[in-house]
N, C-alpha and C positions, 0 to 999 in steps of 0.2 A: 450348260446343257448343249449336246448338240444340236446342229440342223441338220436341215434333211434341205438338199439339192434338187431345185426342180428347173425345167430350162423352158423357157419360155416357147409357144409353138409361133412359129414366124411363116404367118400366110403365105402361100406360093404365088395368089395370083397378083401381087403387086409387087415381084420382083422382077419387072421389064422396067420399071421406072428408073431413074436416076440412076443411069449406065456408067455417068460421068463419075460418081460417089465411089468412095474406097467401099470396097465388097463389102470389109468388117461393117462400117457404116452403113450400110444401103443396109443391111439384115437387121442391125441394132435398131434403127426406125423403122421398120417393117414389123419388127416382135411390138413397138409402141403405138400402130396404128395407125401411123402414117402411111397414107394411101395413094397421095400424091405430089411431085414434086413442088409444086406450088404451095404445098401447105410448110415445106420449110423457110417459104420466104416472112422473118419478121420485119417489115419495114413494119411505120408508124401506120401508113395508110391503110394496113390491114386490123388497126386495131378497133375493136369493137366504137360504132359510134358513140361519141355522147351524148348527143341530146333521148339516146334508148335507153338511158338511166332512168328509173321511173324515181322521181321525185326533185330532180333537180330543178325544174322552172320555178319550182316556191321557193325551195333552198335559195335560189338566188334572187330572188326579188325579197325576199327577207334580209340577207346583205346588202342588197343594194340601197334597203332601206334602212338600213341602221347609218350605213357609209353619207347617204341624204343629209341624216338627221345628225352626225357627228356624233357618234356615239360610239361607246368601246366596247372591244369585244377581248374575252376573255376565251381561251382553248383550252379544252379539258382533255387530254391526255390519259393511255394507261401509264404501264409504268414498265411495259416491252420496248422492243426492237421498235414493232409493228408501231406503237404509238409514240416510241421519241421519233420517228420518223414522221410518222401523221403529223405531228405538232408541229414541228419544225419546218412542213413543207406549205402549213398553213399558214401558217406564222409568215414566213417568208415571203411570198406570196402575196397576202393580205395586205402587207406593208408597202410590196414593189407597188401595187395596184393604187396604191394612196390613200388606203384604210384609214384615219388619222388617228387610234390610237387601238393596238393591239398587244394582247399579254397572254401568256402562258402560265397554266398549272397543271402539276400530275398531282395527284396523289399520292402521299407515304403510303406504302403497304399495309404499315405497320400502328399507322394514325388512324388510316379514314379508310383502308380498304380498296375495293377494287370500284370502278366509277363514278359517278357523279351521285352522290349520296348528300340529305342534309347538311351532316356535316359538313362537308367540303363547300356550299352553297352556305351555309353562314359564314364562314372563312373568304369567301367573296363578295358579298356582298356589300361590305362596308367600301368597296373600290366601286360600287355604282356601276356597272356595265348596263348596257342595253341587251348583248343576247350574250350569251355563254354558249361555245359549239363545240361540242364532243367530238373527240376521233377516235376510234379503235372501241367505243364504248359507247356507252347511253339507251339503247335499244331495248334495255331490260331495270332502266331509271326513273320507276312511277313517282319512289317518293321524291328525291332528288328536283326532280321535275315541274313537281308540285311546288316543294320550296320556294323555287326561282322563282314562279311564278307569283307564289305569295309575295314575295320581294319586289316585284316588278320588271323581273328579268325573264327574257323569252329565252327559247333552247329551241337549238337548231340543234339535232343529233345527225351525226355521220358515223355507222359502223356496219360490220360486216357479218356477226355473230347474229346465230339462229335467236327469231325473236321470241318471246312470250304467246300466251295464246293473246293475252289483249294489251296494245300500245300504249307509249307513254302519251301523254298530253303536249306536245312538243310541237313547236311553229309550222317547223318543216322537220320529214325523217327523209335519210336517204341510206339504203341501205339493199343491197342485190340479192339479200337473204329474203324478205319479204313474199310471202305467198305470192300474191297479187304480180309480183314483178314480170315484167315483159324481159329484162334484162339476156342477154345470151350468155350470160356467163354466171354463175355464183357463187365462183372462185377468186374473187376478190378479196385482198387482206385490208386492214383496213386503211394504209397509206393509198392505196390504187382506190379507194374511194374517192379518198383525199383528193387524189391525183383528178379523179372526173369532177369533182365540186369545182375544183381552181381553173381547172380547163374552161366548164360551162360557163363560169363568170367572169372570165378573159374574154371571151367569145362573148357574150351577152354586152358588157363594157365598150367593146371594140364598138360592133352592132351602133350601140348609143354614143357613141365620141366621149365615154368616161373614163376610160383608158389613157393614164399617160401617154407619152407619146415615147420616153426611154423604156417605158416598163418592158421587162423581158418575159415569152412566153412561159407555164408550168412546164414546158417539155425540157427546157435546160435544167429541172428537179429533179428530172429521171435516176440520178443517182441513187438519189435516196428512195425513189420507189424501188428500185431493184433490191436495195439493201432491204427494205421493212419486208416484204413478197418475199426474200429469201428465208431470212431469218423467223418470221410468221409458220414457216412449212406449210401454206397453204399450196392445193393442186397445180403445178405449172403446165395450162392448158395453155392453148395456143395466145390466146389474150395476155396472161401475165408474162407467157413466155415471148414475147412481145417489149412489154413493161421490164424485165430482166434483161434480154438483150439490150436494147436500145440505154439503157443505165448503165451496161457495162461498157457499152464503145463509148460513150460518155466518160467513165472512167481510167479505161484505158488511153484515151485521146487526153489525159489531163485535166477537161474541162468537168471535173466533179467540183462539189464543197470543199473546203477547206476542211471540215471535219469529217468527212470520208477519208480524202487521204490521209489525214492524218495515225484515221483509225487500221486502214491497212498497212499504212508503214510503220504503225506499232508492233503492228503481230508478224512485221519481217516478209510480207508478200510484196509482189513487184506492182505494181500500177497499172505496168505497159500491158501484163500477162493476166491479169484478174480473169477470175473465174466465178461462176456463183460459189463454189466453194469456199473460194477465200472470204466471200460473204457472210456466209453459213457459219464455218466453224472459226474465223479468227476473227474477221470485224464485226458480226453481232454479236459474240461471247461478249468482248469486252464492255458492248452500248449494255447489253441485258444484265450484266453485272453492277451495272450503278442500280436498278432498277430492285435488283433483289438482293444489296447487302445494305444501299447505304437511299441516297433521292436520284432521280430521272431525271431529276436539274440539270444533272452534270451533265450527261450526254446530250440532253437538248441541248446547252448551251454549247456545247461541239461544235452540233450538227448545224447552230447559227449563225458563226462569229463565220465573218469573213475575214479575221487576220489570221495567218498562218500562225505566227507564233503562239499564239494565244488557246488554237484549236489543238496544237501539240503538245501544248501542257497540259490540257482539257484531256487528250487521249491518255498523256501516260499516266495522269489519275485513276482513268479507266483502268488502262491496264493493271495496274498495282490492285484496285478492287477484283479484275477477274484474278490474279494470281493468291487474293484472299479468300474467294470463291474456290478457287477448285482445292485449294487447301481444304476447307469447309466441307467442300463437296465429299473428298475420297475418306475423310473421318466419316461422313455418314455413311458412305457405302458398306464401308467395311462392318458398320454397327448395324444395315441393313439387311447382309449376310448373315451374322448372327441371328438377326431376328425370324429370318425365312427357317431357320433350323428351331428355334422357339414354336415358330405356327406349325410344321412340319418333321417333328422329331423321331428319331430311330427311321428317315428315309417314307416317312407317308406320304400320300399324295396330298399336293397343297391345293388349296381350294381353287377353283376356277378364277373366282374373284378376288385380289388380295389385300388386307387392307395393312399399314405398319404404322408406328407410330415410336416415338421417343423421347422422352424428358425433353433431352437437350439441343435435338432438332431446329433446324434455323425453317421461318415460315418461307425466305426467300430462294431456298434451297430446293425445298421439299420434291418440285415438278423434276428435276434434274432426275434424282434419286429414285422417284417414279419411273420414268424412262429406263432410267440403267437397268431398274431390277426387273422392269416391263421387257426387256430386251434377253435377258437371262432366260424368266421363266416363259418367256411365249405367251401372257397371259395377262389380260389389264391389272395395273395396280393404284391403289391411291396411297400417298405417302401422307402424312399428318402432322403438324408440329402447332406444340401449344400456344394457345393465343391467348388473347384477355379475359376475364370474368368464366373460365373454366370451359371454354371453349377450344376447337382446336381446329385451325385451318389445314384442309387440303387438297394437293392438286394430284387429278385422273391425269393415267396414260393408258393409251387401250391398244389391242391390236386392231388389223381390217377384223371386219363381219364382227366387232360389236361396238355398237354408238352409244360410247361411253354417260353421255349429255340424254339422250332415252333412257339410261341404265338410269342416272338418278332420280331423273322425273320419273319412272315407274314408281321408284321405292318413294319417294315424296305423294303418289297417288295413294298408293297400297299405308302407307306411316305416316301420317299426318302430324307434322311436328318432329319427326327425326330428322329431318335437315335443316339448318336453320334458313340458308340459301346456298342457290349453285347457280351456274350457268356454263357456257366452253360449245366445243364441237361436237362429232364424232371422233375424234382421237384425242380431244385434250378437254378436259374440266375443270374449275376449280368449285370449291364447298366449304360451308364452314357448318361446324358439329356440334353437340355439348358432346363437353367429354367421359360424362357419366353414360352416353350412348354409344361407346366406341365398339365395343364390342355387340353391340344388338344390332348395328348400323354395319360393323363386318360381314356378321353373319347374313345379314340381308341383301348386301351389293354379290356374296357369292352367290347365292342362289340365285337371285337376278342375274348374273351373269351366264350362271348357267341353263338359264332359257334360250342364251344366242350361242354359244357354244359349248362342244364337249370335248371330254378330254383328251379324244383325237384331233381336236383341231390345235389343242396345247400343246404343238410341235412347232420348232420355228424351223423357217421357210427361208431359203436361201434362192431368189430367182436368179437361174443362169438366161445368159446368151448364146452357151452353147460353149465348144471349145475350141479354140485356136490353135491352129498348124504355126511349125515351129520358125517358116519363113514369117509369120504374124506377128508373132511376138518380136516387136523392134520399135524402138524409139521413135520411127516414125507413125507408126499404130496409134502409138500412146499418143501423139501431137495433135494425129486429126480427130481422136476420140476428145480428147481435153476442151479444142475448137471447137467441138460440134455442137455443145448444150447451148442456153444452159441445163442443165441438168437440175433433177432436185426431186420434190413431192409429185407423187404421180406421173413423171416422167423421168424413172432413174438413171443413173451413171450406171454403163455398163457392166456388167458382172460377166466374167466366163469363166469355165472349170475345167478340169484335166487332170489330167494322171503323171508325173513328174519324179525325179530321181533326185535324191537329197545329194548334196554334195559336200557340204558344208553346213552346221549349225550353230548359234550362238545363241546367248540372253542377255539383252542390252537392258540395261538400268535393273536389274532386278523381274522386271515383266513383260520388257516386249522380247518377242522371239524375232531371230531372222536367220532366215537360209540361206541356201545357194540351191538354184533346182533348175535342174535339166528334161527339158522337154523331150518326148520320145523323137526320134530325127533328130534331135538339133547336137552341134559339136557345143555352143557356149553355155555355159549357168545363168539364169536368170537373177540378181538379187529380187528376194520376196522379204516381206517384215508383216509381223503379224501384231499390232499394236493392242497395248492391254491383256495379252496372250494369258499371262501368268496373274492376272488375280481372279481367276476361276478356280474351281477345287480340284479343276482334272488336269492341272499343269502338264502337259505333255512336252519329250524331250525325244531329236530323232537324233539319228546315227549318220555318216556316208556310208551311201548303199540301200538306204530304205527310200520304200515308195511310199508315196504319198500322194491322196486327191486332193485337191485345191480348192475352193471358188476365189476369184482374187478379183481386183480389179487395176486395173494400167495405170500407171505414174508415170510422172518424170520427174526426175528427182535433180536439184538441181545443188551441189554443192561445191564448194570452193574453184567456181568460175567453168566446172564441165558440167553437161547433161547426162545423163543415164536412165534408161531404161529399169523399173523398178515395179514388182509384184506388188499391191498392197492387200493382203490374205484375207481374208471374211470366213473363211473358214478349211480348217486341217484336219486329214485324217488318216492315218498311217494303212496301207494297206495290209492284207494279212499275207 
């Protein structure tokens, strides 16, 4: 389907500021609300305090009291980015600090589901721990909670997901989501939780002369915050973008994990040049793909080992799992398409809210699948694949202006008994169903849905920057724009549009398109590539000579040892 181009309005009266700033740049932060020069400085010291975490003082005198008493503590993990991160930075951490015995678990997806459930607490139990502390998770683990307790194990939870109306029973919670919170920020993922838990109790330790004296501060872990923040797609407000920055001159200067770099010299990025991008789409694919094909083991264990060799066998594991993944992935797609023509046949309009489902569906797939057909039809979708005892797991993807995680808790108020459980954000959920209610459970997320939106707003949205003069478009555009982020959730990579003169067309592999397109003024062709172009149903093919609008965004493209200048297209449309 197409979108429709809209260009962002970029305030007048904060454009005396930052004189010094490439023009392109100065307006691109101006459309993002930046007001003042100052606000692009990310040092550490502008990062939100810690001790204005509302729950950390207990959080840590509950470790300190375990660490007293010699007792182990166990990490419970999801089975994300967000959470091989959390674990591993806890983990790490814990140990530098002289914890004396610390372990990790995630959960199978496919065993115990998603947090600290029973289950998983009788599975640890027999290792005797004193506390068990959740990352990325816990905040919605009554029963879980209980267990431990029953066992003789306290729960320390650390997460960042919107809570319940009523808490778990747990030692200490620390979490920014929290009503009550004083916090300044509640865009926290749940490793930058992490990140303020290890902080507080470094700082608290020091305070008390408990602190080794080699131990190294949480700030040299920043890698990995930046990678779980990236790959989480949580907001990058001034604080994580902070958290992101500061991990990436981290990585870029060499001094990451061994299983960072590892993980980005799998997927063929440079080190020196990282970006959140290369975050995003090539070193969290591979962490997130242990996570939803196979255990979260693997990439914890990456993201721990301090041998090189060891953490690069570890990645190309990974790798080999995401190249099994997206294998996986484009067989559903394609069975997703069909299915949209099933809900929707002879060209009706599809319901606002959508739900899909199929036999053969993999449960660690499913969100992906969500997204892609979320991205198609402009309109939240839940995807669904079968699970045990005639149940079926699935995960939401929603557009803005509807909170996908209210959509279900309506229908769980209104149905009592149609969901078994859910939880997630505003833009991402997971659920799980009977599958004898698959269709009473569709019909009811549409209508629900369509109390937040209508079917004017089931247009997708393309925000411009505006458009670029043909002295603009140059290699060095692209460089300061690339340096300027990070870039990401709520504070996007640039987009700009225009009107351009085809020069040149091809179809590389079967579906991507790429042009050659000339700016009006300009004598050179720009290379443009429209990726994934051709598995939509309205395959479009141009001519030399025909015009064409654009929204694209700046690359540099870097292969066989030169740089170039490179369109990356988001969206084509042939003028008439």
């Amino acid at each position: 389907m197409k979108r429709t181009v809209l260009r962002r309005p970029i305030p007048t009266d904060v454009m005396s500021w930052g004189a010094g700033l490439h023009p392109v740049l100065r307006r691109v932060y101006a459309a993002r609300g930046i007001r003042e020069a100052n606000e692009l400085d990310l040092s550490l010291e502008h990062l939100i305090p810690v001790g204005t975490l509302d729950g950390l003082e207990c959080a840590v005198e509950v470790l300190l009291a375990v660490r007293a008493s010699g007792g182990g503590i166990v990490v419970v993990g999801d089975f994300d980015a967000d959470g091989a991160t959390s674990t591993a930075l806890v983990v790490r951490q814990l140990r530098r600090l002289g914890f004396p015995s610390v372990d990790f678990l995630v959960p199978n997806r496919f065993d115990y589901g998603y947090g600290l459930s029973p289950e998983l607490v009788a599975a640890i139990a027999p290792a005797r721990p004193s506390l068990i502390l959740t990352v990325d998770n816990g905040i919605s683990s009554h029963a879980g909670i209980e267990a431990a307790r029953g066992c003789g194990i306290e729960v320390l939870v650390t997460d960042h997901h919107l809570p319940p109306p009523s808490l778990p029973a747990a030692a200490a919670i620390v979490n920014p989501n929290l009503p009550e919170s004083g916090f300044a920020s509640r865009c926290l993922a749940g490793v930058g939780v992490a990140f303020y838990l290890m902080a507080a109790l470094g700082r608290e330790m020091d305070r008390r002369g408990l602190a080794p004296a080699d131990a190294p501060g949480v700030a040299n872990l920043l890698d990995l915050v930046a990678l779980g923040t990236v790959a989480d797609l949580v907001p990058l407000d001034r604080n994580n973008r902070i958290l992101v920055h500061q991990g990436l001159k981290r990585i870029r200067a060499g001094r990451c994990t061994p299983g960072v770099r590892a993980l980005i010299e799998a997927s063929g990025r440079r080190l020196e040049t990282a970006v959140a991008a290369d975050l995003g789409f090539y070193a969290a694919p591979r962490l997130n793909a242990a996570g939803r094909l196979d255990d979260m083991s693997v990439g914890i264990r990456c993201l721990l080992t301090d041998d090189p060799g060891e953490a690069r066998r570890l990645a190309g594991q990974l790798s080999q799992l995401n190249r099994d993944r997206r294998e996986l992935e484009a067989r559903m797609q394609q069975e997703a398409v069909v299915a949209l023509n099933r809900v929707a046949p002879g060209g009706e309009a599809l319901p606002l809210g959508l739900c899909l489902t199929e036999a053969g569906w993999h449960q660690g797939v499913v969100g992906l699948v969500a997204s892609r057909i979320k991205d198609r039809v402009h309109r939240p979708v839940i995807a669904f694949a079968p699970a045990e005892a005639g149940l079926l797991k699935g995960s939401a993807r929603s557009v803005p202006g509807v909170h996908v995680r209210d959509v279900l808790d309506a229908i769980a108020v209104r149905e009592p008994g149609m969901i078994v459980k859910f939880g997630g954000h505003a833009m991402a959920a997971g659920l799980t169903l009977n599958a004898a209610r698959f269709d009473e459970f569709a019909a009811a997320f549409a209508r629900t849905v369509g109390e937040w939106m209508t079917e004017d707003d089931a247009r997708g949205i393309v925000h411009s920057d505006g458009s670029l003069d043909a002295h603009e478009l140059t290699l060095d555009t692209a460089h300061v724009l690339r340096e300027a982020g990070p870039w990401g959730q709520a504070f996007p990579e640039p987009v700009f549009d225009g009107e351009f003169e085809v020069t040149a067309s091809r179809v590389l592999a079967d579906r991507h398109l790429k042009l050659m397109l000339r700016p009006p003024g300009g004598e050179r062709p720009c290379e443009a590539v429209a990726f994934r172009h051709f598995d939509a149903e309205d395959a479009v093919t141009f001519a030399p000579h025909d015009r064409v609008t654009v929204a694209y965004r700046l690359d540099v493209n870097e292969y066989g040892g030169s740089r170039r200048l490179q369109l990356l297209l988001e969206q084509v449309d042939r003028r008439a």
